[in-house]
C-alpha positions as CSV (number, residue, x, y, z in Angstrom):
1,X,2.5,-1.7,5.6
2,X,-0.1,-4.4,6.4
3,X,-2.0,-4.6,9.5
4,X,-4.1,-7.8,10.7
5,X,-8.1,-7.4,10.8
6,X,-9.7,-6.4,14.5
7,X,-12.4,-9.1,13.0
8,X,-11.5,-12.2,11.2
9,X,-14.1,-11.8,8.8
10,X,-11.9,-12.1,5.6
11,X,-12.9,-13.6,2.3
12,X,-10.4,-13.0,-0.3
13,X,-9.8,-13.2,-3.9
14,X,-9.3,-16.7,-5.3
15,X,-9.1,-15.4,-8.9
16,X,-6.3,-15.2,-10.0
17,X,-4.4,-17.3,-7.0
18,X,-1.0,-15.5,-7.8
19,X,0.2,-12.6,-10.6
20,X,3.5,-12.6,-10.8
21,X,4.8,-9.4,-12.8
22,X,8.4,-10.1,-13.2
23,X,10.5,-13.3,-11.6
24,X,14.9,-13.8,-11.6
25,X,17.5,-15.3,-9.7
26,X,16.6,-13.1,-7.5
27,X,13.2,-11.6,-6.3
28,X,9.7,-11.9,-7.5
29,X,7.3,-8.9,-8.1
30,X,3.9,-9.6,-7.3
31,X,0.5,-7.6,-8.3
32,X,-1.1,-8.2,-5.2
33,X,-5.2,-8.1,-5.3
34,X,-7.4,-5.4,-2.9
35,X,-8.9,-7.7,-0.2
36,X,-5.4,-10.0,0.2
37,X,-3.7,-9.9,3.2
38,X,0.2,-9.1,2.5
39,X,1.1,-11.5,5.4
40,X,-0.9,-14.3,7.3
41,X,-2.4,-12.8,10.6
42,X,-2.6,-15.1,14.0
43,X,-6.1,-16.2,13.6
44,X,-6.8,-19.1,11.8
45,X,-9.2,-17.6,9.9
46,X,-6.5,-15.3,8.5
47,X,-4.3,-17.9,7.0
48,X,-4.4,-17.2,3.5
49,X,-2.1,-14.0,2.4
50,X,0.1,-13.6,-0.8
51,X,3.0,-14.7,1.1
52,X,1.8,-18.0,2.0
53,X,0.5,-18.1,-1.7
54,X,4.3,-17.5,-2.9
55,X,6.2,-19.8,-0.5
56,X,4.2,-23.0,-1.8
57,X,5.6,-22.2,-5.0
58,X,9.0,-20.1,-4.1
59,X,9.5,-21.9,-0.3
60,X,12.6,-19.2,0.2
61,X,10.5,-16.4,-0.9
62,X,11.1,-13.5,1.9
63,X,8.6,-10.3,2.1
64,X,10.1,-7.6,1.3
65,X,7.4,-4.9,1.4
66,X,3.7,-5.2,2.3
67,X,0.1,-3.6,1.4
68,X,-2.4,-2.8,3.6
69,X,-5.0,-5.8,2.5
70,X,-7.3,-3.4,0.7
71,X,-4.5,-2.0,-1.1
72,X,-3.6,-3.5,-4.8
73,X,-0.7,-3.0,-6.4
74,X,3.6,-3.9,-6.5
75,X,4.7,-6.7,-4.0
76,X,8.5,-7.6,-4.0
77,X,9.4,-10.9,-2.7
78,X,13.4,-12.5,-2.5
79,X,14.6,-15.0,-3.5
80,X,17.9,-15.6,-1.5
81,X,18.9,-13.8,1.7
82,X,21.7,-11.7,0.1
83,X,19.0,-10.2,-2.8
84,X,16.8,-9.7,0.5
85,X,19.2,-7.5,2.3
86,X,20.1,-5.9,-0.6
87,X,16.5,-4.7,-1.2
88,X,15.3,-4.2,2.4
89,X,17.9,-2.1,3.2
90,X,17.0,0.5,0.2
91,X,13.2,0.4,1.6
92,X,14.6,0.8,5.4
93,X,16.9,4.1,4.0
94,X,13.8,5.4,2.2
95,X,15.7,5.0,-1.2
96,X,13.3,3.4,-3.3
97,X,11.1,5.4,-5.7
98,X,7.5,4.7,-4.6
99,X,4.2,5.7,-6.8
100,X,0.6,5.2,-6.2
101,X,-2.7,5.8,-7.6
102,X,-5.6,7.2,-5.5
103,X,-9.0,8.6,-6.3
104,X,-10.2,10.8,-3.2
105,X,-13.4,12.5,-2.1
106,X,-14.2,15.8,-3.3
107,X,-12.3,18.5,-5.3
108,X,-8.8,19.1,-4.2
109,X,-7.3,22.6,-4.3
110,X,-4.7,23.5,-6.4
111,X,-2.5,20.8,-8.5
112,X,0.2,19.4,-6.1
113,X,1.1,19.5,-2.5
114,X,3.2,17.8,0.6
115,X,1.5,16.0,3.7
116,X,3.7,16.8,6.5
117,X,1.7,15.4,9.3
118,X,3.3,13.1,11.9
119,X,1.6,9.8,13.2
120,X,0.8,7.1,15.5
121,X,-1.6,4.5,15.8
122,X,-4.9,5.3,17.4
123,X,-4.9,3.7,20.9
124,X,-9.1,3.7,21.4
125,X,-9.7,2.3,17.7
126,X,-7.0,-0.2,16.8
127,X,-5.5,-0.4,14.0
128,X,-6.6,2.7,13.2
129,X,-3.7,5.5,13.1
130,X,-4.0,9.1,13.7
131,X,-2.4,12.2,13.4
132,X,-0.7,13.2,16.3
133,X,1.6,16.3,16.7
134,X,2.6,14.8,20.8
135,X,3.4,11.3,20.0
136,X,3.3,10.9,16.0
137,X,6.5,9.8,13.7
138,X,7.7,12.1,11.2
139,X,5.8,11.4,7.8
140,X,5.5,13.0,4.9
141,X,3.4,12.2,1.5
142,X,3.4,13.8,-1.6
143,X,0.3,14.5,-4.1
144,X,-0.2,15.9,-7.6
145,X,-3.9,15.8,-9.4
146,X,-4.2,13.6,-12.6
147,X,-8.1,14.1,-13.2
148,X,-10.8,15.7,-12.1
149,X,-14.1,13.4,-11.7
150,X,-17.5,14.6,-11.5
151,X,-18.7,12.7,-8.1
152,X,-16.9,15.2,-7.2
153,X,-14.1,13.0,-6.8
154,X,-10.5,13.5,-7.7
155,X,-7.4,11.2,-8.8
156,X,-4.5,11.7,-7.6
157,X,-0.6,10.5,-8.1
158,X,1.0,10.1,-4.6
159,X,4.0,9.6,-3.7
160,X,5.1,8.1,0.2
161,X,8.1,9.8,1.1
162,X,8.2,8.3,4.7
163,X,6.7,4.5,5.6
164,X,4.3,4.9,7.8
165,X,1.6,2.5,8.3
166,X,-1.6,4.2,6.5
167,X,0.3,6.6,5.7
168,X,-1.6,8.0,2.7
169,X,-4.9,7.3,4.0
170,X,-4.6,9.2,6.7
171,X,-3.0,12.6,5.4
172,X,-5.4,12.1,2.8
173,X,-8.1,12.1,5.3
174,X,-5.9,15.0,7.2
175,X,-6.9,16.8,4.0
176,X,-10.4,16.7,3.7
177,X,-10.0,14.3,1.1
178,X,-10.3,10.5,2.2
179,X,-9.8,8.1,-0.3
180,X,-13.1,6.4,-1.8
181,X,-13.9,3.0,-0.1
182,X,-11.8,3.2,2.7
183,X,-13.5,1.0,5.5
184,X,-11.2,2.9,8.3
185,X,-11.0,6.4,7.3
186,X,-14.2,7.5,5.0
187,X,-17.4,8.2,5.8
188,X,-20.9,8.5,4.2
189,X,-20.8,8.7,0.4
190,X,-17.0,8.8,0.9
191,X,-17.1,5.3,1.7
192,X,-20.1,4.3,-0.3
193,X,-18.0,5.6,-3.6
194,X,-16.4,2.7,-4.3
195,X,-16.5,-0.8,-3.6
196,X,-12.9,-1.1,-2.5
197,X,-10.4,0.8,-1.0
198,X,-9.6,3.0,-4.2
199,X,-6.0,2.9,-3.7
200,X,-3.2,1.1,-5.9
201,X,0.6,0.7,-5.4
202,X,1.5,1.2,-9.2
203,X,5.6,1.3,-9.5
204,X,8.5,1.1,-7.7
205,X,12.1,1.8,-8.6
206,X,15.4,0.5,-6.8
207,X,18.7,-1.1,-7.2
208,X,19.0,-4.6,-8.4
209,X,21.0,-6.7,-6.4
210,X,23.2,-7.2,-9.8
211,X,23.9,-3.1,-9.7
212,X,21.5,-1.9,-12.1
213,X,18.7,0.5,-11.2
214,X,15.3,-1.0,-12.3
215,X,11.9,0.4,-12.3
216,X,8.4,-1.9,-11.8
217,X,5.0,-0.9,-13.2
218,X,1.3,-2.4,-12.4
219,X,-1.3,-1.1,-14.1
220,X,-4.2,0.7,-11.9
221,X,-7.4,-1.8,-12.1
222,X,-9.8,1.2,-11.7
């Protein structure tokens, strides 16, 4: 999910204004860019988001999912309130299919793997989360290894099996293994890897308000 910047510094992509992937009577699904706020935040300064973007063209339009504003990738949108409940309620009852592409610091052991790490959001460094065994919600993440880069770096296919709000940063992170670019949880080369958060929401699968189970695909950009 999204979370608003502690510093309204925010200068994002103008090109292209709006990708839509797939639009019916129903719901829009968006390719939103790295650097785009999901929603607009309370400062002024943070006006400009894919939802606002959306609603001058799709004025119903209702959010049905959010990225982190770093993260690219598979935005759904409705179009009426019944397609909206509908689809929200599959997202709320963890019964979409959720995929994303990640390329993480170092050389990660072994071929595939669970995250079973519970968190919670990190009270002396908003809105940073943490892992936290006291207070933390139940999440869980899964990860399997697509390529082995020389940096040494790693890309990985992970799946979210829980919601949580940087949820795969942080068990990525939990593993030794942040993802490359990531201004809140990478460090040192880590962080000077990439120039964005190397991260990218690349399908989704659900049922269609009309009964049939459908399956959205954005290409990964890197």
């Amino acid at each position: 999910m999204s979370s608003e910047l502690s510093n309204p510094v925010y200068h994002p992509p103008l090109d292209p204004w709006l990708t839509i992937v797939h639009r019916d009577d129903d719901l829009l699904v968006l390719d939103k860019p790295s650097g785009l706020l999901s929603v607009p935040g309370r400062d002024p300064a943070l006006s400009d988001s894919l939802m606002t973007r959306v609603q001058k063209q799709f004025p119903k339009a209702l959010m049905i999912n959010r990225l982190d504003k770093d993260t690219s990738g598979i935005v759904l949108m409705s179009l009426n309130r019944k397609a909206h409940a509908a689809i929200a309620s599959q997202f709320e009852n963890r019964q979409t299919r959720k995929s994303y592409i990640a390329i993480v610091w170092g050389e990660v052991a072994g071929e595939a793997g669970e995250v079973d790490l519970p968190l919670a959001i990190d009270p002396e460094n908003k809105p940073r989360h943490r892992v936290d065994h006291e207070n933390g919600k139940p999440a869980q993440s899964l990860w399997r290894v697509l390529e082995r880069l020389p940096l040494p770096a790693t890309r990985l296919a992970l799946t979210p099996l829980t919601g949580r709000t940087h949820q795969l940063r942080v068990h990525m992170k939990a593993l030794g293994h942040p993802i490359l670019g990531d201004e809140f949880y990478a460090e040192g080369e880590a962080l000077a890897a990439a120039p964005r958060l190397m991260l990218h929401a690349q399908e989704v699968g659900f049922r269609h308000p009309d009964g049939r189970d459908v399956t959205y695909t954005v290409p990964c950009p890197f």
